[in-house]
Structure formats: structure tokens, C-alpha cells
N, CA, C, O and CB atoms as a CASP TS submission, in Angstrom:
PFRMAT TS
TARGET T0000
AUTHOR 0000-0000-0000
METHOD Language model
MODEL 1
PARENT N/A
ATOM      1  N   UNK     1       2.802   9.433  21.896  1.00  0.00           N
ATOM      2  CA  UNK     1       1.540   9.864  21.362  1.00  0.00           C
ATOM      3  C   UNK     1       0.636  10.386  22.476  1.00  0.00           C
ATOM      4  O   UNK     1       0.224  11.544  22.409  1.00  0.00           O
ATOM      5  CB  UNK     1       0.870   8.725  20.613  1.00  0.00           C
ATOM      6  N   UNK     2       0.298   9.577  23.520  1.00  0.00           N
ATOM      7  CA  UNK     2      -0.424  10.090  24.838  1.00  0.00           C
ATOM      8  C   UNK     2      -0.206  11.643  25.445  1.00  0.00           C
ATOM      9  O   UNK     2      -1.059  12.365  25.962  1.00  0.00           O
ATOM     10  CB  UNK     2       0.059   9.118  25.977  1.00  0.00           C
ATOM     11  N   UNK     3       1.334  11.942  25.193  1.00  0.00           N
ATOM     12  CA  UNK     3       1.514  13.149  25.358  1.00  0.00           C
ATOM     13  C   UNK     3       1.041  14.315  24.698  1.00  0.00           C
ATOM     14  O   UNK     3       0.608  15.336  25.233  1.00  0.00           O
ATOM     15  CB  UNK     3       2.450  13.181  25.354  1.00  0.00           C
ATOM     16  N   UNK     4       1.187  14.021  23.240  1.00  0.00           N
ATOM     17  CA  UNK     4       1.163  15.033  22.244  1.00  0.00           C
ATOM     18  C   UNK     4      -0.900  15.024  22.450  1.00  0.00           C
ATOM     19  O   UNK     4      -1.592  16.032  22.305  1.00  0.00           O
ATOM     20  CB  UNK     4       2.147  14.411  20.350  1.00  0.00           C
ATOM     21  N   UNK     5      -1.337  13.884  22.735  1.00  0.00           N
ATOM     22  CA  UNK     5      -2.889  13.894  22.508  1.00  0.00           C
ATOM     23  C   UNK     5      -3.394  14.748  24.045  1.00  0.00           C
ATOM     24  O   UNK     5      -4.506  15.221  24.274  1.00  0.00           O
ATOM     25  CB  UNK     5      -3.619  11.983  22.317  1.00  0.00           C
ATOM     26  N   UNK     6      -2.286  14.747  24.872  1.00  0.00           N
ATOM     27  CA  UNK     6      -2.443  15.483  26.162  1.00  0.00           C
ATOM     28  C   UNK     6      -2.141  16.990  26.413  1.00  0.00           C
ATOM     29  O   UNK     6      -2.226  17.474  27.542  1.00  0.00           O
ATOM     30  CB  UNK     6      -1.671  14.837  27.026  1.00  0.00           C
ATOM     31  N   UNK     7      -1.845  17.591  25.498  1.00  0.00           N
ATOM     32  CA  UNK     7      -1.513  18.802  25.169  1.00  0.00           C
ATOM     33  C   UNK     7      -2.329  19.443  24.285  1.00  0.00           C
ATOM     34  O   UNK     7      -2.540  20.654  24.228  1.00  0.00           O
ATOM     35  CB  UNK     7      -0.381  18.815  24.761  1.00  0.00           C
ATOM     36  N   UNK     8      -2.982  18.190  23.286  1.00  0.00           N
ATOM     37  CA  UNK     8      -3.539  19.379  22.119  1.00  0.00           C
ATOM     38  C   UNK     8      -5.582  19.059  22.507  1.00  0.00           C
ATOM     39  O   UNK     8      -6.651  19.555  22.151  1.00  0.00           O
ATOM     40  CB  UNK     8      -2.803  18.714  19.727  1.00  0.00           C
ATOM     41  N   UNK     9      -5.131  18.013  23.362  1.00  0.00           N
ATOM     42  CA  UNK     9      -7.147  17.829  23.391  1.00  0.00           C
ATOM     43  C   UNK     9      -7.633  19.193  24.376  1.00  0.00           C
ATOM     44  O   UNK     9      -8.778  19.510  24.052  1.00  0.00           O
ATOM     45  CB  UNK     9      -7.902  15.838  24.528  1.00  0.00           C
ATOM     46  N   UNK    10      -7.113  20.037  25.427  1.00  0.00           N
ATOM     47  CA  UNK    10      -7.827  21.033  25.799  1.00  0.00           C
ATOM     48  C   UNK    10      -8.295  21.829  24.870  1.00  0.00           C
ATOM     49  O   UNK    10      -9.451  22.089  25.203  1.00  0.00           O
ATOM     50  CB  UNK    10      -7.267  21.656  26.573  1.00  0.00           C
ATOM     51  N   UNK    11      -7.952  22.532  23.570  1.00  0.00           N
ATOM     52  CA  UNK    11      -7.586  22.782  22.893  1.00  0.00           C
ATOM     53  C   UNK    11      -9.019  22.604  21.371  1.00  0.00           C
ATOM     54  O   UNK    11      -9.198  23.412  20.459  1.00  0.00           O
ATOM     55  CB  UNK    11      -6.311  22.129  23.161  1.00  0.00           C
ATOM     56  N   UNK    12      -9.503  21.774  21.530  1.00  0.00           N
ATOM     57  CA  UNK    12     -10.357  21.003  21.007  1.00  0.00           C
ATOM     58  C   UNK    12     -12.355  21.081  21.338  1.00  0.00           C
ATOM     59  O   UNK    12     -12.543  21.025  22.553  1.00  0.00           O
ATOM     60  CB  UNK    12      -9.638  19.751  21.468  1.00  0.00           C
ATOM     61  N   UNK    13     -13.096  21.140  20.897  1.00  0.00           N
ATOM     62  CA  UNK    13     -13.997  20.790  21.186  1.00  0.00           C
ATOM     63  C   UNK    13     -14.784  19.807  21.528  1.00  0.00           C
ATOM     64  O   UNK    13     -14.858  19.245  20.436  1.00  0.00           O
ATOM     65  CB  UNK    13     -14.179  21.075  20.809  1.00  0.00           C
ATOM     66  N   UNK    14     -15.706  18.909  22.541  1.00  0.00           N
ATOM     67  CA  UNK    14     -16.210  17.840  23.188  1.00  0.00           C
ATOM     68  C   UNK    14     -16.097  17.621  21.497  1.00  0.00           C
ATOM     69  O   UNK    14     -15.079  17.119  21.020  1.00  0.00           O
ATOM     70  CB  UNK    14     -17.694  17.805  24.334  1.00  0.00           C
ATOM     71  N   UNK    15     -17.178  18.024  20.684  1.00  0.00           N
ATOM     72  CA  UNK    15     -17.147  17.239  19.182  1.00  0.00           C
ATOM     73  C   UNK    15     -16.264  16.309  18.659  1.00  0.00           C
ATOM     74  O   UNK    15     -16.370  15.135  18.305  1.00  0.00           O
ATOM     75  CB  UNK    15     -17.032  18.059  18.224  1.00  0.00           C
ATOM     76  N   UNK    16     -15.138  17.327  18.706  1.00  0.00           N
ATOM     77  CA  UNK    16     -13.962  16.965  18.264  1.00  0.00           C
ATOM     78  C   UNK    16     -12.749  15.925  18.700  1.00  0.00           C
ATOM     79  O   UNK    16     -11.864  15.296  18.121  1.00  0.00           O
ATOM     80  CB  UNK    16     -13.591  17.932  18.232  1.00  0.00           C
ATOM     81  N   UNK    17     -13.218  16.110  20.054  1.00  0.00           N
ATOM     82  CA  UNK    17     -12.119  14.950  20.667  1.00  0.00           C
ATOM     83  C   UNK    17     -12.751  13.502  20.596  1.00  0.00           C
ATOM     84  O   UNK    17     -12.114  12.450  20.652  1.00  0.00           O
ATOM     85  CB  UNK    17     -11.719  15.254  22.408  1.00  0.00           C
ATOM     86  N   UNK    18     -14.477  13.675  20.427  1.00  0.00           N
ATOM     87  CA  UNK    18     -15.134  12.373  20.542  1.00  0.00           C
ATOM     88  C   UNK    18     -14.852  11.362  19.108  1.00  0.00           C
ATOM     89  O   UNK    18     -15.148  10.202  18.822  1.00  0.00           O
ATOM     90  CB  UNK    18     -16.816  12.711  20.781  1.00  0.00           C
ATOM     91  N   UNK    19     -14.003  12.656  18.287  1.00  0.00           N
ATOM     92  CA  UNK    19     -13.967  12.363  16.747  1.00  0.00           C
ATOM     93  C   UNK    19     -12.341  11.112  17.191  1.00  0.00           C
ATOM     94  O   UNK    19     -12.262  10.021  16.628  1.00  0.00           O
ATOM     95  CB  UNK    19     -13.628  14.342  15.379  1.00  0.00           C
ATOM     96  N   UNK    20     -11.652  11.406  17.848  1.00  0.00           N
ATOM     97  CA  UNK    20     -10.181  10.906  17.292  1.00  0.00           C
ATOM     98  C   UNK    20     -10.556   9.832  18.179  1.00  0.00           C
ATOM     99  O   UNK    20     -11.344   9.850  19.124  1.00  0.00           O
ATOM    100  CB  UNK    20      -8.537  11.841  17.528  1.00  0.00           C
ATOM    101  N   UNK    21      -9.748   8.748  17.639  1.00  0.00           N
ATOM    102  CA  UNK    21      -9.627   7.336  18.015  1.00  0.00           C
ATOM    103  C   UNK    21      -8.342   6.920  18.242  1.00  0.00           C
ATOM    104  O   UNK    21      -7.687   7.374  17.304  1.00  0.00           O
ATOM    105  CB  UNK    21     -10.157   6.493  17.077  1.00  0.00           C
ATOM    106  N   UNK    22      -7.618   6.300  18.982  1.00  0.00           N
ATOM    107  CA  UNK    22      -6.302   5.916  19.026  1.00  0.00           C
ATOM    108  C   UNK    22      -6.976   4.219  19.038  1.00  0.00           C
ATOM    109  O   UNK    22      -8.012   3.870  19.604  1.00  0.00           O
ATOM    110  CB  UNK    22      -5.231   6.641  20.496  1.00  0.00           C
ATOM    111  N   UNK    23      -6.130   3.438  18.317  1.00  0.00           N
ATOM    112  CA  UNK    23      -6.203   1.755  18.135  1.00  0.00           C
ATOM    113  C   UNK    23      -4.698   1.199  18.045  1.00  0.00           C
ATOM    114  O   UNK    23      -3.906   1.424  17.129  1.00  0.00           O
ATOM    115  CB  UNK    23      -7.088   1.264  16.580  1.00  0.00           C
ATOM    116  N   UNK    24      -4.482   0.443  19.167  1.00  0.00           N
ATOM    117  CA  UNK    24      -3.474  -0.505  18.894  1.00  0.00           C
ATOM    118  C   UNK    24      -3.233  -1.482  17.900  1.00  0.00           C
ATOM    119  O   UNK    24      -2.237  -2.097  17.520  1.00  0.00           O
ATOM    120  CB  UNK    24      -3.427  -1.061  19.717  1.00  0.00           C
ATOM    121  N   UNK    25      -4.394  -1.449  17.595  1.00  0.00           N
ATOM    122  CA  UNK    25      -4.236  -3.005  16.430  1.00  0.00           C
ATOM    123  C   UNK    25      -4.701  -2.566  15.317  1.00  0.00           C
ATOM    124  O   UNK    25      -5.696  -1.845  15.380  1.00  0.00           O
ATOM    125  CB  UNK    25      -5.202  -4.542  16.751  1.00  0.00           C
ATOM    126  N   UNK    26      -4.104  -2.884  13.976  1.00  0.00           N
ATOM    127  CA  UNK    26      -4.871  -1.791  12.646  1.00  0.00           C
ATOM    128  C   UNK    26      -6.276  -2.823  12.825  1.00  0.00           C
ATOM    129  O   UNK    26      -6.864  -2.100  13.630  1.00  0.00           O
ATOM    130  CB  UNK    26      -3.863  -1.781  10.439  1.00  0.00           C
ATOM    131  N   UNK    27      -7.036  -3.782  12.669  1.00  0.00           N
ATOM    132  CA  UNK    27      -7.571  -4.978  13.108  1.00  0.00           C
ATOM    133  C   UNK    27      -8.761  -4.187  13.545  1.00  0.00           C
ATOM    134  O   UNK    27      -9.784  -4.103  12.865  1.00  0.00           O
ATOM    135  CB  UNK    27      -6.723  -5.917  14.197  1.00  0.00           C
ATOM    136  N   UNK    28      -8.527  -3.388  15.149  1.00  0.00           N
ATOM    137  CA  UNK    28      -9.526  -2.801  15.631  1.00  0.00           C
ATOM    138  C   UNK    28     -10.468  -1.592  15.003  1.00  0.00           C
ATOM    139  O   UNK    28     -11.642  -1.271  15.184  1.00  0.00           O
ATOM    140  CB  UNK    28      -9.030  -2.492  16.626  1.00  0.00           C
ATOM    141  N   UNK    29      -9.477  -1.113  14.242  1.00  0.00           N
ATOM    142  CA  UNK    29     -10.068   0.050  13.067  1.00  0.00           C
ATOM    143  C   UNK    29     -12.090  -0.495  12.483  1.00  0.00           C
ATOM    144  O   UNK    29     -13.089   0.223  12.516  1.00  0.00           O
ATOM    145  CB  UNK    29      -8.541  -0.179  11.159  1.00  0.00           C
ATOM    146  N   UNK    30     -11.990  -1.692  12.113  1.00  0.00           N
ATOM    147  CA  UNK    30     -12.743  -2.271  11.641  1.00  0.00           C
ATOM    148  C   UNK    30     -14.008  -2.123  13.078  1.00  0.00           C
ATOM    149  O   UNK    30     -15.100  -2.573  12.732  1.00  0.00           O
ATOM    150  CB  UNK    30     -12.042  -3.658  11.088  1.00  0.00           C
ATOM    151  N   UNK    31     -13.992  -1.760  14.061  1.00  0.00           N
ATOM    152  CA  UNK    31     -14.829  -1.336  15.062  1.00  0.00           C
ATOM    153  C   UNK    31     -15.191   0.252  14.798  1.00  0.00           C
ATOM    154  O   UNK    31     -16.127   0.808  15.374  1.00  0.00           O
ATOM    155  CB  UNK    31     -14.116  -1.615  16.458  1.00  0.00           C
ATOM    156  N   UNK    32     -14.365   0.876  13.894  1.00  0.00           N
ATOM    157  CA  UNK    32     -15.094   2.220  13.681  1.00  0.00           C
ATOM    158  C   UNK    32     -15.251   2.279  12.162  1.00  0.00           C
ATOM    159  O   UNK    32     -15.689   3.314  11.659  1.00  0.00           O
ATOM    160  CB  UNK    32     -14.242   3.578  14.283  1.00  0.00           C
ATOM    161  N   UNK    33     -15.109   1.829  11.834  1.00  0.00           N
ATOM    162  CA  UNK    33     -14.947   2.125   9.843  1.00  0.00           C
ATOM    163  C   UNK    33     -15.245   0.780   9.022  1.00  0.00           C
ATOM    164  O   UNK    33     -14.488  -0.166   9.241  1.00  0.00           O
ATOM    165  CB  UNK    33     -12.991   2.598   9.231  1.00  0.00           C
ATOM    166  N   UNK    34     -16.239   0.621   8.136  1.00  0.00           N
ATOM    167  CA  UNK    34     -16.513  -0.540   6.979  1.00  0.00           C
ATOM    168  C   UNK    34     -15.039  -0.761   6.242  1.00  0.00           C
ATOM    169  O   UNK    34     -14.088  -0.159   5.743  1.00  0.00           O
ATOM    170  CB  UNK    34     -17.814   0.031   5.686  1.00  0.00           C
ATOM    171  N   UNK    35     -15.575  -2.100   6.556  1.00  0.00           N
ATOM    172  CA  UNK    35     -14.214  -2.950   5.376  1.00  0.00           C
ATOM    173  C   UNK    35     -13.635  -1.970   4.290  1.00  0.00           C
ATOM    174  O   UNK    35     -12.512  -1.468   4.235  1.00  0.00           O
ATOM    175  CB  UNK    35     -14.967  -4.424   4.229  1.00  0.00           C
ATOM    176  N   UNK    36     -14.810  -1.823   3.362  1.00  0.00           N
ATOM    177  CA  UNK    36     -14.567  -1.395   2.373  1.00  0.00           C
ATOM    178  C   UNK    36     -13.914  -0.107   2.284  1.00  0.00           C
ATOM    179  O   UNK    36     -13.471   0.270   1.200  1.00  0.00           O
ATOM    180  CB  UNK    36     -15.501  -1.486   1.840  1.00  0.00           C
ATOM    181  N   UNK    37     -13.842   0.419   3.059  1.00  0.00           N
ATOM    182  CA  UNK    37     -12.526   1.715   2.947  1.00  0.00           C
ATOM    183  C   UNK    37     -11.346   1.647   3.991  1.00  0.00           C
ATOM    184  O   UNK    37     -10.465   2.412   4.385  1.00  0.00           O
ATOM    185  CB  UNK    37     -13.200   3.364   3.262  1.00  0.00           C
ATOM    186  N   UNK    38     -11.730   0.445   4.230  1.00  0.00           N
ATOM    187  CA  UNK    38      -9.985   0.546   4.975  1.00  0.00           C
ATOM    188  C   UNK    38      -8.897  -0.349   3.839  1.00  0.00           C
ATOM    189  O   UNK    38      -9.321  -1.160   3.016  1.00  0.00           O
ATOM    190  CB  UNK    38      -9.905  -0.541   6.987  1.00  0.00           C
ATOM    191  N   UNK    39      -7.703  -0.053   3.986  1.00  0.00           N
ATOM    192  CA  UNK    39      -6.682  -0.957   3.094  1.00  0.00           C
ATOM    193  C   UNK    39      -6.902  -2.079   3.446  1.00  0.00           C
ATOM    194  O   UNK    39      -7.760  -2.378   4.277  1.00  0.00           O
ATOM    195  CB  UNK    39      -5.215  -0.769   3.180  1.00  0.00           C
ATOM    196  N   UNK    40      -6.161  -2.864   2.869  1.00  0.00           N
ATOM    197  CA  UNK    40      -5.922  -4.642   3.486  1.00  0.00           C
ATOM    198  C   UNK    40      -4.814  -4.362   4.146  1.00  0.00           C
ATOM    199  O   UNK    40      -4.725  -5.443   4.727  1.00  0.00           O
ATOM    200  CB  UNK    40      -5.600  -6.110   2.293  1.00  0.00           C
ATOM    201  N   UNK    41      -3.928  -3.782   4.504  1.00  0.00           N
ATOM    202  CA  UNK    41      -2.853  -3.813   5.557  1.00  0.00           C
ATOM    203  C   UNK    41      -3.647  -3.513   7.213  1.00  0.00           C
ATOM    204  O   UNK    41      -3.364  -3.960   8.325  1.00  0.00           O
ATOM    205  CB  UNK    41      -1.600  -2.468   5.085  1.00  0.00           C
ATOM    206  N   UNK    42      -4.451  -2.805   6.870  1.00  0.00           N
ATOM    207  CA  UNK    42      -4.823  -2.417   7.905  1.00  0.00           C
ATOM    208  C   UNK    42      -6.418  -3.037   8.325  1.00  0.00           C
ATOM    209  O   UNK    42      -7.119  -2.688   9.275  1.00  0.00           O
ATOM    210  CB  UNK    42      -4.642  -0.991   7.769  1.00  0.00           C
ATOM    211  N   UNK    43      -6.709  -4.066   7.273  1.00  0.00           N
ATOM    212  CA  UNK    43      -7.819  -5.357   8.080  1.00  0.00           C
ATOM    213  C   UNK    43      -8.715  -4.923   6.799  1.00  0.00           C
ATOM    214  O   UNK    43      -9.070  -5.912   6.158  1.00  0.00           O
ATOM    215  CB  UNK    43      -8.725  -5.075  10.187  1.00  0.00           C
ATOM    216  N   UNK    44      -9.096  -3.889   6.353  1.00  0.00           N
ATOM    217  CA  UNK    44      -9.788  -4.160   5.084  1.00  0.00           C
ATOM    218  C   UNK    44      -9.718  -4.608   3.914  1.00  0.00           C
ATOM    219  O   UNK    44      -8.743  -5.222   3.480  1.00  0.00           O
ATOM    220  CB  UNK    44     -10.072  -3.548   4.804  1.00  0.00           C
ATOM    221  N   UNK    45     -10.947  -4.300   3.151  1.00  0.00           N
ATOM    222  CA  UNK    45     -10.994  -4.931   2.017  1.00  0.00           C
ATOM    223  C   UNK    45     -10.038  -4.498   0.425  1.00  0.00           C
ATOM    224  O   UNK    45      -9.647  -5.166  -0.532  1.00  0.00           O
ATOM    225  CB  UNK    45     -12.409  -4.849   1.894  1.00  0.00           C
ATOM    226  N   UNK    46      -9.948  -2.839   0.863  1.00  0.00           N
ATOM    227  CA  UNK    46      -9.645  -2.118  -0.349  1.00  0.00           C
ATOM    228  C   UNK    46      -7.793  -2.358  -0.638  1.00  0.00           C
ATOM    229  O   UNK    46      -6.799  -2.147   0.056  1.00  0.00           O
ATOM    230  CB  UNK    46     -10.184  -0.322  -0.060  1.00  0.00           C
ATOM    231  N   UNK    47      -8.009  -2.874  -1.963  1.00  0.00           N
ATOM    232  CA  UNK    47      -6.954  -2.771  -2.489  1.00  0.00           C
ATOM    233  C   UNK    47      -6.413  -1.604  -2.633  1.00  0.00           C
ATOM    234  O   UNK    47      -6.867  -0.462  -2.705  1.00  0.00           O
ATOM    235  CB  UNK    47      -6.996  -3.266  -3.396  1.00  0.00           C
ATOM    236  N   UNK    48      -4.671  -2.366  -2.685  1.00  0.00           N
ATOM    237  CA  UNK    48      -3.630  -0.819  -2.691  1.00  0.00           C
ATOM    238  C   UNK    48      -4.101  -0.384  -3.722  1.00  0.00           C
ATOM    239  O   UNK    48      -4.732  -1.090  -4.508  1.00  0.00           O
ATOM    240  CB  UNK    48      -1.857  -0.802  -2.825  1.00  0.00           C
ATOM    241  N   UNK    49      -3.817   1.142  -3.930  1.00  0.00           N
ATOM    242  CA  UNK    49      -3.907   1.795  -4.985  1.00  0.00           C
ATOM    243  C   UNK    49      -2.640   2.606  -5.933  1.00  0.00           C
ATOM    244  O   UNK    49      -2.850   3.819  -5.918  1.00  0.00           O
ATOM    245  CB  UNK    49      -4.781   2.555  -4.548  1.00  0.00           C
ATOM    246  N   UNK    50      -1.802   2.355  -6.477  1.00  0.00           N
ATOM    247  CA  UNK    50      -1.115   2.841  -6.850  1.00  0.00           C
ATOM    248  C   UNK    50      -0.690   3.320  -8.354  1.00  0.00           C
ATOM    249  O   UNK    50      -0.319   2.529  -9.221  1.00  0.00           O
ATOM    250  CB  UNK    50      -0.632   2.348  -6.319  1.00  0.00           C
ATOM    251  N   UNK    51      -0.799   4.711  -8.533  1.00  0.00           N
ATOM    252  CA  UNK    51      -1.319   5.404  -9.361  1.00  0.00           C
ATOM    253  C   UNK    51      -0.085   6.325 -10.215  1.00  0.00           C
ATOM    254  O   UNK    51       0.051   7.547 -10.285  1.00  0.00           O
ATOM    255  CB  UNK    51      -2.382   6.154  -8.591  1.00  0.00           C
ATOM    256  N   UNK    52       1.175   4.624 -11.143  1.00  0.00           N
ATOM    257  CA  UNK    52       2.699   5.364 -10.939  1.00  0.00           C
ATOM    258  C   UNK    52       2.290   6.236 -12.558  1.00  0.00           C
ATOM    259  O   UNK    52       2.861   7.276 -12.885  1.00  0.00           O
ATOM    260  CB  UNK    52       4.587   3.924 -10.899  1.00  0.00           C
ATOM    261  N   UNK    53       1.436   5.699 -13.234  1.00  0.00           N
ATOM    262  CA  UNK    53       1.427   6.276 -14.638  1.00  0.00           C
ATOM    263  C   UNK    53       0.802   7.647 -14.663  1.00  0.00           C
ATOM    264  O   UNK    53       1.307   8.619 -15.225  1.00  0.00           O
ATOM    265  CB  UNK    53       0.647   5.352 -15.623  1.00  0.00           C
ATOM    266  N   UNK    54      -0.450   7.642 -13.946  1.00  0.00           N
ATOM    267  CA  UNK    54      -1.003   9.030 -13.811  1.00  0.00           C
ATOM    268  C   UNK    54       0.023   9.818 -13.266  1.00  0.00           C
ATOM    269  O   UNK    54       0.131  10.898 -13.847  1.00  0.00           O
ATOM    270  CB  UNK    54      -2.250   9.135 -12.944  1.00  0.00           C
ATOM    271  N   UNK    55       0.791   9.642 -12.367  1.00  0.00           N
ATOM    272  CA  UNK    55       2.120  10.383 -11.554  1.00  0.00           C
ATOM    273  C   UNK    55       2.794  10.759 -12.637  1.00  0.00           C
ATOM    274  O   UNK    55       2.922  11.983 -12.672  1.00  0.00           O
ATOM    275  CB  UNK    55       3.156   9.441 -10.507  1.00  0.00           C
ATOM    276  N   UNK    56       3.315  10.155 -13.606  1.00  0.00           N
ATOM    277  CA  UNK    56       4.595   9.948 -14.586  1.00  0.00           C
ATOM    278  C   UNK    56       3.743  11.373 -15.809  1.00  0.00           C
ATOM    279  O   UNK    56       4.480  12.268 -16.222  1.00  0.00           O
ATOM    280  CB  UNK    56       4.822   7.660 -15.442  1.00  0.00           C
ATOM    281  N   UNK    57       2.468  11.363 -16.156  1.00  0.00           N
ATOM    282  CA  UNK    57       1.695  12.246 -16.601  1.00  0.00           C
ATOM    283  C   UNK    57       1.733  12.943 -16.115  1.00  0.00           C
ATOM    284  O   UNK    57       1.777  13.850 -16.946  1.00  0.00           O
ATOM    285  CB  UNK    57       0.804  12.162 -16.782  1.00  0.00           C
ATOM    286  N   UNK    58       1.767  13.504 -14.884  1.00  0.00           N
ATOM    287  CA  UNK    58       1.152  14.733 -14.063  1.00  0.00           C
ATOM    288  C   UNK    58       2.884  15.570 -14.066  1.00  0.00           C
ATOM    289  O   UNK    58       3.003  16.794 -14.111  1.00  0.00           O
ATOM    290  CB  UNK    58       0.268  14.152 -12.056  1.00  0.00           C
ATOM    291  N   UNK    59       3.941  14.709 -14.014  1.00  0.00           N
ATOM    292  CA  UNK    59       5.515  15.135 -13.854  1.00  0.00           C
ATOM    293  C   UNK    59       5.644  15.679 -15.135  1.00  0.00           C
ATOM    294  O   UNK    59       6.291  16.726 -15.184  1.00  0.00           O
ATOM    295  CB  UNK    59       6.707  13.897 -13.537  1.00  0.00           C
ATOM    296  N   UNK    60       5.167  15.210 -16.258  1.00  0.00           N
ATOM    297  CA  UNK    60       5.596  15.953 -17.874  1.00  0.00           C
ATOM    298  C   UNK    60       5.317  16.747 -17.657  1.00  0.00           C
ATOM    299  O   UNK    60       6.167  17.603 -17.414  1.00  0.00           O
ATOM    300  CB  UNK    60       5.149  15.738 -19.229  1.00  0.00           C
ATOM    301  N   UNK    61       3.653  17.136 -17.563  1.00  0.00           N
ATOM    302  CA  UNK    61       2.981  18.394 -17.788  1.00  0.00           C
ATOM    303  C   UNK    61       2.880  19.588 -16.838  1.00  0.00           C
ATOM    304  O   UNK    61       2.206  20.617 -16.893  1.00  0.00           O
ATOM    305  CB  UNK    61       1.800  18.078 -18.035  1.00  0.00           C
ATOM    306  N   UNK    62       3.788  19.113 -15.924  1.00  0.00           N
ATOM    307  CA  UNK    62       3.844  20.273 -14.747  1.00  0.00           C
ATOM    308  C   UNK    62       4.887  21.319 -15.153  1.00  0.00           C
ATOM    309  O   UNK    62       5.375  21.881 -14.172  1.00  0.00           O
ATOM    310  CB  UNK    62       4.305  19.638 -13.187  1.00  0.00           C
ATOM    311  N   UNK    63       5.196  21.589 -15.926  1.00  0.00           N
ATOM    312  CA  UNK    63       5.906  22.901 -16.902  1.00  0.00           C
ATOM    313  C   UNK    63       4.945  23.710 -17.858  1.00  0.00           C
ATOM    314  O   UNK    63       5.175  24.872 -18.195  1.00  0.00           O
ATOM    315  CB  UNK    63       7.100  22.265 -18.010  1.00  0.00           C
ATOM    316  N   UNK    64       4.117  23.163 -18.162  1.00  0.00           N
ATOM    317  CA  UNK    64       2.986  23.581 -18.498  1.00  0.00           C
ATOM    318  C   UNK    64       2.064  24.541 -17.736  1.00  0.00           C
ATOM    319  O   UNK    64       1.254  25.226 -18.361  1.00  0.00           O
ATOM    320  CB  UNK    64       2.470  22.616 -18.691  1.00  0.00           C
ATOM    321  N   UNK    65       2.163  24.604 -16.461  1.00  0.00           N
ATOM    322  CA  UNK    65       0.930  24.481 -15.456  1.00  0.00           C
ATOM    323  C   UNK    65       2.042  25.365 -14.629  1.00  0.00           C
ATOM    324  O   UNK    65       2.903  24.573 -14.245  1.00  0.00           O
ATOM    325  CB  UNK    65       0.205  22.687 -14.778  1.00  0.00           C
ATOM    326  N   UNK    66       2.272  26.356 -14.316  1.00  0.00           N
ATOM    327  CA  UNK    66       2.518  27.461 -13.421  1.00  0.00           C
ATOM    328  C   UNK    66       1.800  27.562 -11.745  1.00  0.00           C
ATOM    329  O   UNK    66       0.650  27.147 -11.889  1.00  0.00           O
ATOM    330  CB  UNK    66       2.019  28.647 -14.296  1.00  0.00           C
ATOM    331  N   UNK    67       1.987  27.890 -10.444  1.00  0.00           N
ATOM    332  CA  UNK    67       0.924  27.711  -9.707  1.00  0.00           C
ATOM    333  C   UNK    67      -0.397  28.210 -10.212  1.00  0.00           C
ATOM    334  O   UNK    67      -1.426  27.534 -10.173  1.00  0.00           O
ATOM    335  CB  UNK    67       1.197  28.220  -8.569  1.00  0.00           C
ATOM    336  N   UNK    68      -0.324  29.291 -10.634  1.00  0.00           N
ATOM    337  CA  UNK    68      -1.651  29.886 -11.313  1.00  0.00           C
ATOM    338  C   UNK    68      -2.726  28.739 -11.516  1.00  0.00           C
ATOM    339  O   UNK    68      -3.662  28.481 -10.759  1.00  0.00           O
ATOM    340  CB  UNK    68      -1.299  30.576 -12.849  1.00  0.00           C
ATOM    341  N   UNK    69      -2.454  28.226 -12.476  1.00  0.00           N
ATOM    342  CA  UNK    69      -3.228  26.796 -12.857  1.00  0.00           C
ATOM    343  C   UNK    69      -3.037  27.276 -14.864  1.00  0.00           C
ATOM    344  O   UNK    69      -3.466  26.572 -15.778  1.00  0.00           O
ATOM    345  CB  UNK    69      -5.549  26.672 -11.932  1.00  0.00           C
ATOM    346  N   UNK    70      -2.429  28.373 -15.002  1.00  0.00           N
ATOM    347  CA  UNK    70      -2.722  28.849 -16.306  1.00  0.00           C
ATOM    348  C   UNK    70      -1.617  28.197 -17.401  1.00  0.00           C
ATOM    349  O   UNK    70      -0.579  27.776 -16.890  1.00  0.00           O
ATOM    350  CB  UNK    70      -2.685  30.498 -16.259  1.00  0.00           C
ATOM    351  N   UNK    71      -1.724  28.103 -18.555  1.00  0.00           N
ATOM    352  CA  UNK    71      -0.334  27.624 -19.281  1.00  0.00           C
ATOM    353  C   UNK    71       0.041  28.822 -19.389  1.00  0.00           C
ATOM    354  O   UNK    71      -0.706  29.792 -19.516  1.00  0.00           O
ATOM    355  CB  UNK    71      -0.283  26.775 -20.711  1.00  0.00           C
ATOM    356  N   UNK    72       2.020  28.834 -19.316  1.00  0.00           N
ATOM    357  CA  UNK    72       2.725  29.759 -19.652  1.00  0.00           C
ATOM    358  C   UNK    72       2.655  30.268 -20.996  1.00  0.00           C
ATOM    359  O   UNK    72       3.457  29.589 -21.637  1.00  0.00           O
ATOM    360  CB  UNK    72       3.787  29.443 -19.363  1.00  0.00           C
ATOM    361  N   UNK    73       2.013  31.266 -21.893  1.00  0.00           N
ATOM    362  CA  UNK    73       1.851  31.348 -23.496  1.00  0.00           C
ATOM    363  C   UNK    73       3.166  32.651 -23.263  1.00  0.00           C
ATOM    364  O   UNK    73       3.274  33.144 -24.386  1.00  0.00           O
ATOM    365  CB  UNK    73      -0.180  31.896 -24.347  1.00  0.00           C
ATOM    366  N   UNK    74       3.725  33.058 -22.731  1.00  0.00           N
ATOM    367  CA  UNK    74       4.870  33.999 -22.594  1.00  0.00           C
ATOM    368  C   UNK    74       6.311  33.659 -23.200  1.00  0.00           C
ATOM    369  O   UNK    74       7.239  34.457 -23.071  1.00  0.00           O
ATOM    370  CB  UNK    74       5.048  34.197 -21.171  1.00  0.00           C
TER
END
């Protein structure tokens, strides 16, 4: 990782590099970010989210739905 972050930060603006954080511990996250939007794997509060029925909906109707966004009436 040190490498790849050593190649692409010239590359970058002061803004921007002050933006990325590298943390060894998911734990430490909680020094830049509220509980409440980090997972619980990673020291917060927010429950997993897993969303298999809306998925299982979105897989029917995607024959419907062309990239366009339009239904096929053809």
C-alpha cells in the first residue's frame, strides 16, 4: 500500500492528500468518523445491511429496463 500511496500522492492536491487516512486498526477509524456510520466490524455502531430481497426485485425487472432506463414496448 505505501507504495501505491507513493506514486499516486504527487499527483494529488495538498486538499486531497490531507483527505486520505491509512489506519491499522479498523478501531482507529473511530478517531476520524462517528460511531454511527461506521459498521460494527469495523468499531461502529451501524448494523450490517443486507438488502437480498430488494436485489432478488431489482434481478426480475432488469429485462424490463434496457440501459436507456426506458421499458422495451418493441
Amino acid at each position: 500500500m505505501k507504495a501505491a500511496w507513493t506514486v499516486t500522492k504527487p499527483f494529488l492536491s495538498a486538499k486531497m492528500r490531507q483527505r486520505v487516512i491509512f489506519e491499522s486498526e479498523p478501531e482507529d477509524l473511530l478517531n476520524h468518523f462517528p460511531a454511527y456510520v461506521l459498521p460494527s466490524k469495523y468499531g461502529g455502531s451501524l448494523n450490517d445491511y443486507h438488502n437480498e430481497d430488494l436485489m432478488r426485485k431489482l434481478n426480475r425487472e432488469h429485462g424490463n429496463f434496457p440501459i436507456g432506463g426506458r421499458p422495451n414496448y418493441f
